[in-house]
PDBQT receptor file of N, H, CA, C and O in Angstrom, charges set to zero:
ATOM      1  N   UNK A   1       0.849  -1.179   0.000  1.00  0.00    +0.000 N 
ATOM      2  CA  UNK A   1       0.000   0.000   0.000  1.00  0.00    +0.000 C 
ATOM      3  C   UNK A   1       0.895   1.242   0.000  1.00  0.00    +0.000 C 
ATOM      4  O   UNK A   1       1.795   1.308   0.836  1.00  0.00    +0.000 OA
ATOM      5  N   UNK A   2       0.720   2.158  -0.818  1.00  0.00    +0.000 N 
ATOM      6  H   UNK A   2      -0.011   2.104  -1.498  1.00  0.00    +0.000 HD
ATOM      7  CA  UNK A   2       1.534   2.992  -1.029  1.00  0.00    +0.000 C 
ATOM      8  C   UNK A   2       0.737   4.250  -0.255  1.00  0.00    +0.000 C 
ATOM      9  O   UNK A   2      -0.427   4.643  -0.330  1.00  0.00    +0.000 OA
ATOM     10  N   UNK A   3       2.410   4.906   0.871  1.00  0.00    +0.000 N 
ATOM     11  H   UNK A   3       3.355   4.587   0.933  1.00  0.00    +0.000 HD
ATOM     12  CA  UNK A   3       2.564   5.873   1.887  1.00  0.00    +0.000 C 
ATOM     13  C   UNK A   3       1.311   7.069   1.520  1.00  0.00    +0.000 C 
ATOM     14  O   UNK A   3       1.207   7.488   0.367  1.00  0.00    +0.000 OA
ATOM     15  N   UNK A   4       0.702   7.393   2.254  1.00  0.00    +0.000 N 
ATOM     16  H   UNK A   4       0.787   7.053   3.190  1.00  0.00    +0.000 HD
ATOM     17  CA  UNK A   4      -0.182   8.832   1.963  1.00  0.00    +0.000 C 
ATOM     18  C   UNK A   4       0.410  10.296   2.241  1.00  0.00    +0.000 C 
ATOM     19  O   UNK A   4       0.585  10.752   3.371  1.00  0.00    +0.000 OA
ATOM     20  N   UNK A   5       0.699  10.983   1.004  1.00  0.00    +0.000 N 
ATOM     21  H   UNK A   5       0.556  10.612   0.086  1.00  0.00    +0.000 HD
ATOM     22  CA  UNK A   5       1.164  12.255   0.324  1.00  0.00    +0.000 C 
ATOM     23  C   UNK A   5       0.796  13.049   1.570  1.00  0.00    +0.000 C 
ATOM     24  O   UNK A   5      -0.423  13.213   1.635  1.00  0.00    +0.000 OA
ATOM     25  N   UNK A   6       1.590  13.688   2.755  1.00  0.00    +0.000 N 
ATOM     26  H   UNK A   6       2.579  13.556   2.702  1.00  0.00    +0.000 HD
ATOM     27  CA  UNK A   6       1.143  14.327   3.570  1.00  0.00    +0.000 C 
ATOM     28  C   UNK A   6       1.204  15.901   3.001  1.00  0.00    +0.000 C 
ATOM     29  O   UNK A   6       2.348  16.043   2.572  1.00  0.00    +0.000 OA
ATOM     30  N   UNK A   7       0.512  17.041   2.833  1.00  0.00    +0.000 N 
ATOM     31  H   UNK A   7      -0.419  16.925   3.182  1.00  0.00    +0.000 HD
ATOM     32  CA  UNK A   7       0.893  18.466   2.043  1.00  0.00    +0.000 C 
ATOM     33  C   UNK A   7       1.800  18.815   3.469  1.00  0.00    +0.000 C 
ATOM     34  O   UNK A   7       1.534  18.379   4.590  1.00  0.00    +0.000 OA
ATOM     35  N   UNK A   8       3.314  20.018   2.992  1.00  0.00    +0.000 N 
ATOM     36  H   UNK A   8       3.530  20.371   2.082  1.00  0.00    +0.000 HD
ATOM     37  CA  UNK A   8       3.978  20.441   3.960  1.00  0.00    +0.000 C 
ATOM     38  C   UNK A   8       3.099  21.609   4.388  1.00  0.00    +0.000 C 
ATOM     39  O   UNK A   8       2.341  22.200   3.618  1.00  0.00    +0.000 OA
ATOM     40  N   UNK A   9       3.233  21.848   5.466  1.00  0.00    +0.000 N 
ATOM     41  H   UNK A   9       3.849  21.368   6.091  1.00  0.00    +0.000 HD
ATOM     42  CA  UNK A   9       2.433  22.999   5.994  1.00  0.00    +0.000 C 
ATOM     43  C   UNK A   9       3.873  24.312   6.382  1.00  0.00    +0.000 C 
ATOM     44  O   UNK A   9       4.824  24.315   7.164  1.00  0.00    +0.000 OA
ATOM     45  N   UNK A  10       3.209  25.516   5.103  1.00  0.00    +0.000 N 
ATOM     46  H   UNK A  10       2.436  25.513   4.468  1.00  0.00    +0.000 HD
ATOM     47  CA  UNK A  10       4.358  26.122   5.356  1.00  0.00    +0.000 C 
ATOM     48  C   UNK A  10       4.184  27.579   6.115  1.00  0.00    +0.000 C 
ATOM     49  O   UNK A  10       4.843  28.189   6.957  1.00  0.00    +0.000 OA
ATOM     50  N   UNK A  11       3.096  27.798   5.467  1.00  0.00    +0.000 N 
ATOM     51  H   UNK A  11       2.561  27.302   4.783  1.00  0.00    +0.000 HD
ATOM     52  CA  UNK A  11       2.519  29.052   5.936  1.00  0.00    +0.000 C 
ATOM     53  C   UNK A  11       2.198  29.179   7.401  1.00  0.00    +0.000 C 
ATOM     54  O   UNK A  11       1.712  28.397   8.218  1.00  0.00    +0.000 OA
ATOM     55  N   UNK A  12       2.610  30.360   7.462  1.00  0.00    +0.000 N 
ATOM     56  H   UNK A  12       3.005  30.995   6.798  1.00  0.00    +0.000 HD
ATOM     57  CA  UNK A  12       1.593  30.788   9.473  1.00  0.00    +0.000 C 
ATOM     58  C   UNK A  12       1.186  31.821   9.478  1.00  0.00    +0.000 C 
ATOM     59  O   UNK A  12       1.849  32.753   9.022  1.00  0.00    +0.000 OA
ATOM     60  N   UNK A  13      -0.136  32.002  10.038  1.00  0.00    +0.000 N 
ATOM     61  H   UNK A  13      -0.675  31.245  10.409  1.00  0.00    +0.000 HD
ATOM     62  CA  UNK A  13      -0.704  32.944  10.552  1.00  0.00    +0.000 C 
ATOM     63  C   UNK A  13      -0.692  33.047  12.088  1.00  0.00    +0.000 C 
ATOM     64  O   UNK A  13      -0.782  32.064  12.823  1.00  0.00    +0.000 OA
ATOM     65  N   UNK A  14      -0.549  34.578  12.599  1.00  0.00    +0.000 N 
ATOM     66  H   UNK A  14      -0.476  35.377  12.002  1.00  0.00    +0.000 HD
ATOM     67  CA  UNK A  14      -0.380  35.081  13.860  1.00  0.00    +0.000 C 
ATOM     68  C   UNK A  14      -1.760  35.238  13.980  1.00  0.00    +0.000 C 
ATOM     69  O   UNK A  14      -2.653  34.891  13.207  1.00  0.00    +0.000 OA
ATOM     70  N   UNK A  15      -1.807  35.736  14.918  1.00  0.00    +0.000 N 
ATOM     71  H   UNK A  15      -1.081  36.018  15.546  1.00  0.00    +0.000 HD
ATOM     72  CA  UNK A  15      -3.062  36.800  15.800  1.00  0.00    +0.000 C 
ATOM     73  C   UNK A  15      -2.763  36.961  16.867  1.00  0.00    +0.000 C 
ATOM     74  O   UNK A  15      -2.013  36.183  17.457  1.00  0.00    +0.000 OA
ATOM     75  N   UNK A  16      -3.358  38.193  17.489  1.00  0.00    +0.000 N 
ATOM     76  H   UNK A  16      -3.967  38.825  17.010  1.00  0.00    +0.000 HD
ATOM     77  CA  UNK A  16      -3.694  38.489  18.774  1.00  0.00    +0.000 C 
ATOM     78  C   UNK A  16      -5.282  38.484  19.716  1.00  0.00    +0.000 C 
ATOM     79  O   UNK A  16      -6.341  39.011  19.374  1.00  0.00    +0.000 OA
ATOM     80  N   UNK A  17      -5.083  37.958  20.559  1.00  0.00    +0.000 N 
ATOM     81  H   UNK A  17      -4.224  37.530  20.837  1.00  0.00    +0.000 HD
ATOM     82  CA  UNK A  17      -6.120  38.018  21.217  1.00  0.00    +0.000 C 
ATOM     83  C   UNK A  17      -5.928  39.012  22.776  1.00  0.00    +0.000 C 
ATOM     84  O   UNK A  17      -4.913  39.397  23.355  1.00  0.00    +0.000 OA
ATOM     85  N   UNK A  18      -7.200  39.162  23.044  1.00  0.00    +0.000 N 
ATOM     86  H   UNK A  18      -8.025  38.849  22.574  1.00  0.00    +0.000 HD
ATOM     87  CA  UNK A  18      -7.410  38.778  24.589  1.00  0.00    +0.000 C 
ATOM     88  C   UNK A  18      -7.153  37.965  25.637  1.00  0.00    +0.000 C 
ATOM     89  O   UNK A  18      -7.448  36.777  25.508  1.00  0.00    +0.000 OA
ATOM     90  N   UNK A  19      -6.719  38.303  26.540  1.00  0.00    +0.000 N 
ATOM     91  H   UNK A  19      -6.479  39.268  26.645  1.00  0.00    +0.000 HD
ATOM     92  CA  UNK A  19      -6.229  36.858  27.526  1.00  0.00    +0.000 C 
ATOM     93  C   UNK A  19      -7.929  36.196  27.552  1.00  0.00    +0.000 C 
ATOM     94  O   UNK A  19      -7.973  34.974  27.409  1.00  0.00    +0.000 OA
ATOM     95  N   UNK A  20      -9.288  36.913  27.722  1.00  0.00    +0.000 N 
ATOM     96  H   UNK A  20      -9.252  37.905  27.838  1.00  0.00    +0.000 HD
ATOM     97  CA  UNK A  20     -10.328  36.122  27.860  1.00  0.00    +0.000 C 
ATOM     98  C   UNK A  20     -10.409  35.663  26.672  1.00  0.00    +0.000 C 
ATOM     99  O   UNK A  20     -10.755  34.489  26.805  1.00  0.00    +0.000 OA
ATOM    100  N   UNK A  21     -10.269  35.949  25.365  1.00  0.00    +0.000 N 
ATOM    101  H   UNK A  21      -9.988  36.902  25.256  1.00  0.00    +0.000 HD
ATOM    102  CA  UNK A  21     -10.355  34.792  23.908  1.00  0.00    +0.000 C 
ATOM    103  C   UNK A  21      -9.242  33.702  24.150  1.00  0.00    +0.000 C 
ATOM    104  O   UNK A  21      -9.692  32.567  23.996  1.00  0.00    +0.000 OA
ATOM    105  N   UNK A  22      -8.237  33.736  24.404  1.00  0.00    +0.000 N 
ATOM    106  H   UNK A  22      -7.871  34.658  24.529  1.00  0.00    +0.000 HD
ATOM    107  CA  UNK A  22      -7.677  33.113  24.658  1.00  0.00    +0.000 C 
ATOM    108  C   UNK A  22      -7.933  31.724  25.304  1.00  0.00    +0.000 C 
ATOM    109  O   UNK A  22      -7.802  30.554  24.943  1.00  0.00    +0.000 OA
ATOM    110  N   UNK A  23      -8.415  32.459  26.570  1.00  0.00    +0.000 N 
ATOM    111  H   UNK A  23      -8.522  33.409  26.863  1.00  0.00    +0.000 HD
ATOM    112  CA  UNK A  23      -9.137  31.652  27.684  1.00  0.00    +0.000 C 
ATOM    113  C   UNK A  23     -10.001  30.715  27.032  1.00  0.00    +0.000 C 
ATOM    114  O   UNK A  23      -9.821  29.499  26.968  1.00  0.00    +0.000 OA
ATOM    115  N   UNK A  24     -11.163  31.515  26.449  1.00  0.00    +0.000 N 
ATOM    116  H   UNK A  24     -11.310  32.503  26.501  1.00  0.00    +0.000 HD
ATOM    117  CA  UNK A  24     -11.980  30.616  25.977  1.00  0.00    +0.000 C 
ATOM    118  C   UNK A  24     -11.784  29.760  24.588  1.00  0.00    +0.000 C 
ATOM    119  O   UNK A  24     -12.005  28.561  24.759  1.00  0.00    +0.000 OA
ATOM    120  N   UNK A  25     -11.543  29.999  23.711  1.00  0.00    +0.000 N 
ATOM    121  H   UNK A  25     -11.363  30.973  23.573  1.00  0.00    +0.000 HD
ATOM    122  CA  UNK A  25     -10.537  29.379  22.362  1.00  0.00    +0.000 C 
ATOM    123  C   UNK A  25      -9.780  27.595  23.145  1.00  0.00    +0.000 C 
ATOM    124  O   UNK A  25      -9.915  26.472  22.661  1.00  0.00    +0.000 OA
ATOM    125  N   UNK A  26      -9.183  27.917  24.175  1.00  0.00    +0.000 N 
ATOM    126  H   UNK A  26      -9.074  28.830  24.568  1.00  0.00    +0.000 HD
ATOM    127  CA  UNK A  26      -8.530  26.721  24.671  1.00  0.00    +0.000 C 
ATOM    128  C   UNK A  26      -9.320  25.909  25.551  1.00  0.00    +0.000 C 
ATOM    129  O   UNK A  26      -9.095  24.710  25.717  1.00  0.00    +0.000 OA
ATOM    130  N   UNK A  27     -10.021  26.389  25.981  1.00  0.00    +0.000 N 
ATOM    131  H   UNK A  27     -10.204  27.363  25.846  1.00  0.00    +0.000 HD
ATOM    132  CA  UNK A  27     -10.914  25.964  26.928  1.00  0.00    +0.000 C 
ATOM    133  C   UNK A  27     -11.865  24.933  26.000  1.00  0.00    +0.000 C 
ATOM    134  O   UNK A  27     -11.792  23.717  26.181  1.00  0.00    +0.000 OA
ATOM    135  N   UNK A  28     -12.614  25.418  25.160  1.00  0.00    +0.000 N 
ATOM    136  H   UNK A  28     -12.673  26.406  25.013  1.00  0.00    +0.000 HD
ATOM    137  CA  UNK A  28     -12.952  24.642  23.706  1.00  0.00    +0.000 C 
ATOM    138  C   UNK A  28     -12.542  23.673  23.213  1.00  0.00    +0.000 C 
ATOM    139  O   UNK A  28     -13.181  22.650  22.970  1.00  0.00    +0.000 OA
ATOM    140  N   UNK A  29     -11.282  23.913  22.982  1.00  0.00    +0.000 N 
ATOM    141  H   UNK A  29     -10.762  24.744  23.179  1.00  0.00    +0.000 HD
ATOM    142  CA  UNK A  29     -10.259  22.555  22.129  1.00  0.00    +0.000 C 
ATOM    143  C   UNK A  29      -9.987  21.842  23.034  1.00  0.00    +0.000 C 
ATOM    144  O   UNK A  29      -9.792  20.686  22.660  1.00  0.00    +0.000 OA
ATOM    145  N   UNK A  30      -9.850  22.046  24.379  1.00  0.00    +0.000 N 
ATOM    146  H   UNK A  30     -10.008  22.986  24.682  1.00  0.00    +0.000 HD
ATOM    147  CA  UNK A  30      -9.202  20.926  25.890  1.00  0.00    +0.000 C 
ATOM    148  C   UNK A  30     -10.728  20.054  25.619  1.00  0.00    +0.000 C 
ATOM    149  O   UNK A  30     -10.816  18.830  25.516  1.00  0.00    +0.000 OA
ATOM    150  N   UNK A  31     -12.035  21.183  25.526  1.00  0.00    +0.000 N 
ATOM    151  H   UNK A  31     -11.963  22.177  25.610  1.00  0.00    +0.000 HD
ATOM    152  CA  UNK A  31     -13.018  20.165  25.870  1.00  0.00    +0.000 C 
ATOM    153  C   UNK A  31     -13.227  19.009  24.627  1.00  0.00    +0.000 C 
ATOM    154  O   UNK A  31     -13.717  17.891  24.784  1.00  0.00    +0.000 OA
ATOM    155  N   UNK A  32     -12.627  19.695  23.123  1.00  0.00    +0.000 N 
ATOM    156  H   UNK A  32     -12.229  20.604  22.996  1.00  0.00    +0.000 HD
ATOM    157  CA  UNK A  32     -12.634  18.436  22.323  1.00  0.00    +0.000 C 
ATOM    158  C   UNK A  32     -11.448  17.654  22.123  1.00  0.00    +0.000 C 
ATOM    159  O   UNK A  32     -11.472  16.661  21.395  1.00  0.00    +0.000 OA
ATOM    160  N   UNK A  33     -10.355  18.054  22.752  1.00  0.00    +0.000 N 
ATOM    161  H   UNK A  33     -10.335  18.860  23.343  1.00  0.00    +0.000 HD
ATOM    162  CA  UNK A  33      -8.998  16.587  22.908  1.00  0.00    +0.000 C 
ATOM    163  C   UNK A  33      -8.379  17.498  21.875  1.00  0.00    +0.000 C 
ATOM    164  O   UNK A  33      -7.495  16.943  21.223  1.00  0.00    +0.000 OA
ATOM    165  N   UNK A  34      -8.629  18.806  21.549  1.00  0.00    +0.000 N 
ATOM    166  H   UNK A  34      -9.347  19.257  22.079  1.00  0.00    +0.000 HD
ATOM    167  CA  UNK A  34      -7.469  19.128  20.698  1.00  0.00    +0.000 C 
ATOM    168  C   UNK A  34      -6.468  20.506  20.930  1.00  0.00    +0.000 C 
ATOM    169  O   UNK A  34      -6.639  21.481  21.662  1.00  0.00    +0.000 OA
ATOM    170  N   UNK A  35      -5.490  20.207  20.110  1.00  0.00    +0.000 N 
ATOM    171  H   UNK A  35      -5.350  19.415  19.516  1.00  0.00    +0.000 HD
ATOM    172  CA  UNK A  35      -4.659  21.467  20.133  1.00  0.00    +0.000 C 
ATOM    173  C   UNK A  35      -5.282  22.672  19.919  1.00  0.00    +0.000 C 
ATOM    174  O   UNK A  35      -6.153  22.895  19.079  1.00  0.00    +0.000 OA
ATOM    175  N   UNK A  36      -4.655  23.685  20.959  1.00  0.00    +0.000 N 
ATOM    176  H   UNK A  36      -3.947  23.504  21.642  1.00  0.00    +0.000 HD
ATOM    177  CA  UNK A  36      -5.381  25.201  20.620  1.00  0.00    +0.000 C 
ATOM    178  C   UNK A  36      -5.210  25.676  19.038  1.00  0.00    +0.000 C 
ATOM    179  O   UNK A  36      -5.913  26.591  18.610  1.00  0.00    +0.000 OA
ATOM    180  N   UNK A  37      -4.360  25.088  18.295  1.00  0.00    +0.000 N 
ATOM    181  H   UNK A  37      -3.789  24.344  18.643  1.00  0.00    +0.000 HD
ATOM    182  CA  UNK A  37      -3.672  25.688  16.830  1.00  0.00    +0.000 C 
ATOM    183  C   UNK A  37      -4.516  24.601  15.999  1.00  0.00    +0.000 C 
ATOM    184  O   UNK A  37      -4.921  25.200  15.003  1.00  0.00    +0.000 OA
ATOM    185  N   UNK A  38      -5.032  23.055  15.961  1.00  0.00    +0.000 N 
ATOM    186  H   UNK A  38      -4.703  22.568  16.770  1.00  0.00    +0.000 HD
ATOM    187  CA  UNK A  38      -5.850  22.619  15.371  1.00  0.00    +0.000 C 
ATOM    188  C   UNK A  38      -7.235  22.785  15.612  1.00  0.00    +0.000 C 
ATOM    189  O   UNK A  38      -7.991  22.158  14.870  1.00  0.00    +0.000 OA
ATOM    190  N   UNK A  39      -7.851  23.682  16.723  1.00  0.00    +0.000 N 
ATOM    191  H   UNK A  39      -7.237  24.192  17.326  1.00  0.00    +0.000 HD
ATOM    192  CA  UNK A  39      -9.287  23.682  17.301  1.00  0.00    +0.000 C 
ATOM    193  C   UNK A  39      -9.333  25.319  16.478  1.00  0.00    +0.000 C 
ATOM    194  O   UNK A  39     -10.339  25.679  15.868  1.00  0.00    +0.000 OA
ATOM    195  N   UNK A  40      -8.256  26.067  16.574  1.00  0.00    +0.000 N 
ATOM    196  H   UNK A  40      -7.439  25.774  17.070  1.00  0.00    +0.000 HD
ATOM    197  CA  UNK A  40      -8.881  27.570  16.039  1.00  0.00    +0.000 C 
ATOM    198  C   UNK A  40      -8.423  27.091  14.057  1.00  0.00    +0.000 C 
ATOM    199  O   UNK A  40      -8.920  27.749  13.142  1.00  0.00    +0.000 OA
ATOM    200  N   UNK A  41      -7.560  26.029  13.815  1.00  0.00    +0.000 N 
ATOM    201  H   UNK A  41      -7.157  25.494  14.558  1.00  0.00    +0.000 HD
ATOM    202  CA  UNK A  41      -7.055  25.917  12.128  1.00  0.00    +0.000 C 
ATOM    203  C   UNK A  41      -8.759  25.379  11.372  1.00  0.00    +0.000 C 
ATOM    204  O   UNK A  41      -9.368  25.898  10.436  1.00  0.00    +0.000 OA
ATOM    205  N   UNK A  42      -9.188  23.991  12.354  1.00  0.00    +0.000 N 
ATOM    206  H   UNK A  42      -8.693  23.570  13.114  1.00  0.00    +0.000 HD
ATOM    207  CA  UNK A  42     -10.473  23.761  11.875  1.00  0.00    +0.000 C 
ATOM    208  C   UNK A  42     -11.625  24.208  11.752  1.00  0.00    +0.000 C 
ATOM    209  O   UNK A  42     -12.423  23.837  10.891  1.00  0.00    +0.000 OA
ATOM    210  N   UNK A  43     -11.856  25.166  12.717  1.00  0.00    +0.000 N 
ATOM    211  H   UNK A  43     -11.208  25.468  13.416  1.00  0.00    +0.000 HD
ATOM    212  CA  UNK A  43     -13.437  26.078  12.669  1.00  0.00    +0.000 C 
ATOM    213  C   UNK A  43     -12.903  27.005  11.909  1.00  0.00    +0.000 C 
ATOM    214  O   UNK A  43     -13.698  27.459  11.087  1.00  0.00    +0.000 OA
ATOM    215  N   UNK A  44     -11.930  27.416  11.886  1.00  0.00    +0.000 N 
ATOM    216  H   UNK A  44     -11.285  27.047  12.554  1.00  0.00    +0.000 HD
ATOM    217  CA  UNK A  44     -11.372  28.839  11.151  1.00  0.00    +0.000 C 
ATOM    218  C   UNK A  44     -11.963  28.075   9.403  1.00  0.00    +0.000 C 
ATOM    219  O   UNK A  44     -12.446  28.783   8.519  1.00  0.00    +0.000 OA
ATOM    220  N   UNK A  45     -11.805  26.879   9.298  1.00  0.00    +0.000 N 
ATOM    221  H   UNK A  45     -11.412  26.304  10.016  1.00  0.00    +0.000 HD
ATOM    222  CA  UNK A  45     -11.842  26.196   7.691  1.00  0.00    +0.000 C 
ATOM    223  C   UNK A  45     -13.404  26.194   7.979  1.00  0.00    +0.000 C 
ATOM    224  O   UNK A  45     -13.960  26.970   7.201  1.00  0.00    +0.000 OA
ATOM    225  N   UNK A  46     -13.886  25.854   8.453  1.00  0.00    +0.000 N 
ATOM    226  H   UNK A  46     -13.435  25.225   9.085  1.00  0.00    +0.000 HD
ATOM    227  CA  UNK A  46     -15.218  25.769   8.208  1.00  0.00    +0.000 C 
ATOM    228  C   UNK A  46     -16.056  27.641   8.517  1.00  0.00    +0.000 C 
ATOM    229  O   UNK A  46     -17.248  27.920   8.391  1.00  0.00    +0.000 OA
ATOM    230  N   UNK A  47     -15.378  28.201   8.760  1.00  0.00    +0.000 N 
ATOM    231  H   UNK A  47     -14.409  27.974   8.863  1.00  0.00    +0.000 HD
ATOM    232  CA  UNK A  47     -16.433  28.941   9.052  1.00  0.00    +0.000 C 
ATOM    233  C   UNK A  47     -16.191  29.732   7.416  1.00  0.00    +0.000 C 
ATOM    234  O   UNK A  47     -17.050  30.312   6.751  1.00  0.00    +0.000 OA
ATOM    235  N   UNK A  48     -14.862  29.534   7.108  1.00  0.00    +0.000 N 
ATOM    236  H   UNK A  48     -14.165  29.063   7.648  1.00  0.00    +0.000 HD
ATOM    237  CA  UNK A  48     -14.459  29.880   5.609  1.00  0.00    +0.000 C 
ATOM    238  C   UNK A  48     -15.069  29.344   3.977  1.00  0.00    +0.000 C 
ATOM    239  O   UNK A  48     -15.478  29.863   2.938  1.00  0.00    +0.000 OA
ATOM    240  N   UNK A  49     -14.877  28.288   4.413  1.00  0.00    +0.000 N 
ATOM    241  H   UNK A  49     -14.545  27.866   5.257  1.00  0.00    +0.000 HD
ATOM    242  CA  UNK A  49     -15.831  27.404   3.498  1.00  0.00    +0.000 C 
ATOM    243  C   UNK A  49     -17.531  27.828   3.222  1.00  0.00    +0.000 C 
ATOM    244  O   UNK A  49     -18.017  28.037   2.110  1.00  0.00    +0.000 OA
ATOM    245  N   UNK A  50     -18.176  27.882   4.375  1.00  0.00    +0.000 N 
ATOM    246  H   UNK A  50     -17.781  27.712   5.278  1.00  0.00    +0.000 HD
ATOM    247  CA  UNK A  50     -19.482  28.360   4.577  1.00  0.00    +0.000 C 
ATOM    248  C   UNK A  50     -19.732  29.675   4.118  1.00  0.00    +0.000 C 
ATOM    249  O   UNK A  50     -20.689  29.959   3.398  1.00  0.00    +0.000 OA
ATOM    250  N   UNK A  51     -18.668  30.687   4.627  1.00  0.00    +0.000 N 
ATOM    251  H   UNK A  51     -17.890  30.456   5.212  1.00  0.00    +0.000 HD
ATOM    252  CA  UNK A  51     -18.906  32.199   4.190  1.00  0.00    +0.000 C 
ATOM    253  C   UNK A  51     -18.951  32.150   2.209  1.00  0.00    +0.000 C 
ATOM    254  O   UNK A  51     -19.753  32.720   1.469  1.00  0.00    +0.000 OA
ATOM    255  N   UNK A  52     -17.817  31.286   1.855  1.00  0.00    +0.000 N 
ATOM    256  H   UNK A  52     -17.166  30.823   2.456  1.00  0.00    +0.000 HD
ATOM    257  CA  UNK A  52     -17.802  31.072   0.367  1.00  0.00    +0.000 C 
ATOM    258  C   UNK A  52     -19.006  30.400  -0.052  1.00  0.00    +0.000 C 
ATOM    259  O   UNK A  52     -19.434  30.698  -1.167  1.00  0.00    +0.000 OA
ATOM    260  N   UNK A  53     -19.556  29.652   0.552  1.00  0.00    +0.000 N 
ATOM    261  H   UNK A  53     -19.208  29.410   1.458  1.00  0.00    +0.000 HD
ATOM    262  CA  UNK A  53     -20.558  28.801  -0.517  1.00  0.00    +0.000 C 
ATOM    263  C   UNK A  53     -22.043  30.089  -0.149  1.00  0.00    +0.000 C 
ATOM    264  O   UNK A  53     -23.026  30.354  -0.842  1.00  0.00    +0.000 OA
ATOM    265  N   UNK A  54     -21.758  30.447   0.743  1.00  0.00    +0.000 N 
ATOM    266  H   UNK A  54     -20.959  30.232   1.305  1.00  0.00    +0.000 HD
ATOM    267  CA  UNK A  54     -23.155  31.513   0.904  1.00  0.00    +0.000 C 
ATOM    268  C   UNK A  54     -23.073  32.904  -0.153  1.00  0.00    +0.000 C 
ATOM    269  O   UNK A  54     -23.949  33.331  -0.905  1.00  0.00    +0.000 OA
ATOM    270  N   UNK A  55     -22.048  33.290   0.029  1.00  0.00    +0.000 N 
ATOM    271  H   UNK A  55     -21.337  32.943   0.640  1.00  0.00    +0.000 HD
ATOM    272  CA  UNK A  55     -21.509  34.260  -1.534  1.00  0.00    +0.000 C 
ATOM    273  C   UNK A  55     -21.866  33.481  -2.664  1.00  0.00    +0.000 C 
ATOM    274  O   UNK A  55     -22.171  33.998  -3.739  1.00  0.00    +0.000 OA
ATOM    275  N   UNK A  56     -21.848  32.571  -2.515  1.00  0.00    +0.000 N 
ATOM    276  H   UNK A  56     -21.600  32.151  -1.642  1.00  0.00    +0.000 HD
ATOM    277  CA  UNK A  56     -21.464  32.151  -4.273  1.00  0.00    +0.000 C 
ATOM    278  C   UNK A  56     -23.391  31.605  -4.431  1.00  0.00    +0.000 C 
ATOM    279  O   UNK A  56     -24.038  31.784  -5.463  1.00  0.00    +0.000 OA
ATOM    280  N   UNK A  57     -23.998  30.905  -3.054  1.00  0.00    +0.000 N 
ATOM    281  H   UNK A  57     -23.472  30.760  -2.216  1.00  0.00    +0.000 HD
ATOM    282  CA  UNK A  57     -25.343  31.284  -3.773  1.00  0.00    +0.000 C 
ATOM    283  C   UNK A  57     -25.957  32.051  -3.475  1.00  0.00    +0.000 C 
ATOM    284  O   UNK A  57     -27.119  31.883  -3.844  1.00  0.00    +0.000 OA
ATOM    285  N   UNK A  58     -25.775  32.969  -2.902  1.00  0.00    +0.000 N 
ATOM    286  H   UNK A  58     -24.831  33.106  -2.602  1.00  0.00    +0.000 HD
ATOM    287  CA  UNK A  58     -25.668  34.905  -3.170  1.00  0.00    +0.000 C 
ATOM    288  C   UNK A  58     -25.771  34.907  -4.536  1.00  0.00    +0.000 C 
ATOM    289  O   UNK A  58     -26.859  35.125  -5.069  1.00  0.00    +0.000 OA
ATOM    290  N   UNK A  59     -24.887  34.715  -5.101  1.00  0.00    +0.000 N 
ATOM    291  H   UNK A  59     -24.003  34.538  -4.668  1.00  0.00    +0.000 HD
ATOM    292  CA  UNK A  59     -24.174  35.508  -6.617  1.00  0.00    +0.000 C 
ATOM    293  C   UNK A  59     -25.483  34.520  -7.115  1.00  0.00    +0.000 C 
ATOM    294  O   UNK A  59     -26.589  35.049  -7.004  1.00  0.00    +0.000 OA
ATOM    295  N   UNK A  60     -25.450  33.429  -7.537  1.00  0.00    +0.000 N 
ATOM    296  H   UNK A  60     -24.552  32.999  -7.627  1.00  0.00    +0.000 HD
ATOM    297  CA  UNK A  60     -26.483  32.868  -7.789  1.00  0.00    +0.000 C 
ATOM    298  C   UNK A  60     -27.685  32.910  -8.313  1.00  0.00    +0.000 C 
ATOM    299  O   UNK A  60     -28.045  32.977  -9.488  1.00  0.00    +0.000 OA
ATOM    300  N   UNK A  61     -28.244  32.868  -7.373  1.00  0.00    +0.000 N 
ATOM    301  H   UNK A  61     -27.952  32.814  -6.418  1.00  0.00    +0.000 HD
ATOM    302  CA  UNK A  61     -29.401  33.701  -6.743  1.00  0.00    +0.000 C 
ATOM    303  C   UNK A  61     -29.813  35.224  -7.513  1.00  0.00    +0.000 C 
ATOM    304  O   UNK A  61     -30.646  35.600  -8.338  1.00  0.00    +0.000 OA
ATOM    305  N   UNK A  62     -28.813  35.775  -6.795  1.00  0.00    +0.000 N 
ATOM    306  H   UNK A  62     -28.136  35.469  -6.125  1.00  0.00    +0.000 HD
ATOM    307  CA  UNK A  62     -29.414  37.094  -8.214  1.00  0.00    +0.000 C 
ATOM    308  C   UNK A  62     -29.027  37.049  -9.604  1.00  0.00    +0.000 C 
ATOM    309  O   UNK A  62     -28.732  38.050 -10.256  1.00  0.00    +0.000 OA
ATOM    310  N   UNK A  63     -29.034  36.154  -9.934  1.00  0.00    +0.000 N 
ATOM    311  H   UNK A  63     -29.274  35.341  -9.404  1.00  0.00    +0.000 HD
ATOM    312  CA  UNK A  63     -28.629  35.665 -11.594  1.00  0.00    +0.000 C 
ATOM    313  C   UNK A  63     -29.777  35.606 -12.324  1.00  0.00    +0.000 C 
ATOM    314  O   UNK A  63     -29.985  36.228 -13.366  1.00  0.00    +0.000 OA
ATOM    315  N   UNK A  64     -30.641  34.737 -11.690  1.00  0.00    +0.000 N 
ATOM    316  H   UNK A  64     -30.472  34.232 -10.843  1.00  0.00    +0.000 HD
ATOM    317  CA  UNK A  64     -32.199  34.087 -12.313  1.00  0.00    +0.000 C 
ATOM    318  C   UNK A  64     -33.021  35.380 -11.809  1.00  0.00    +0.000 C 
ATOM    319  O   UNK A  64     -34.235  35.453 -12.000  1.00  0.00    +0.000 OA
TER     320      UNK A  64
């Protein structure tokens, strides 16, 4: 069975928060077993994904 192509992860993004975002951001990911940097990488993808598909049937939408 041939090895699965992992993509390098090269890019980083910073931010700043609040010590209370903070707080709560980790508090979140402890309660789902994950890293503070994979609990804010995955909702950050989904909340991205969603904003795009709602634009696009936006755009859509006022077509017809």
């Amino acid at each position: 069975m041939p090895a699965l192509k992992r993509k390098l992860k090269e890019d980083l993004i910073n931010l700043r928060t609040t010590p209370e975002q903070k707080t709560l951001i980790q508090q979140a990911a402890e309660l789902l077993g994950m890293s503070t940097a994979a609990f804010i990488l995955e909702n950050s993808l989904k909340a991205a994904r969603r904003e795009i598909s709602r634009t696009e049937e936006f755009k859509l939408a006022r077509r017809d």
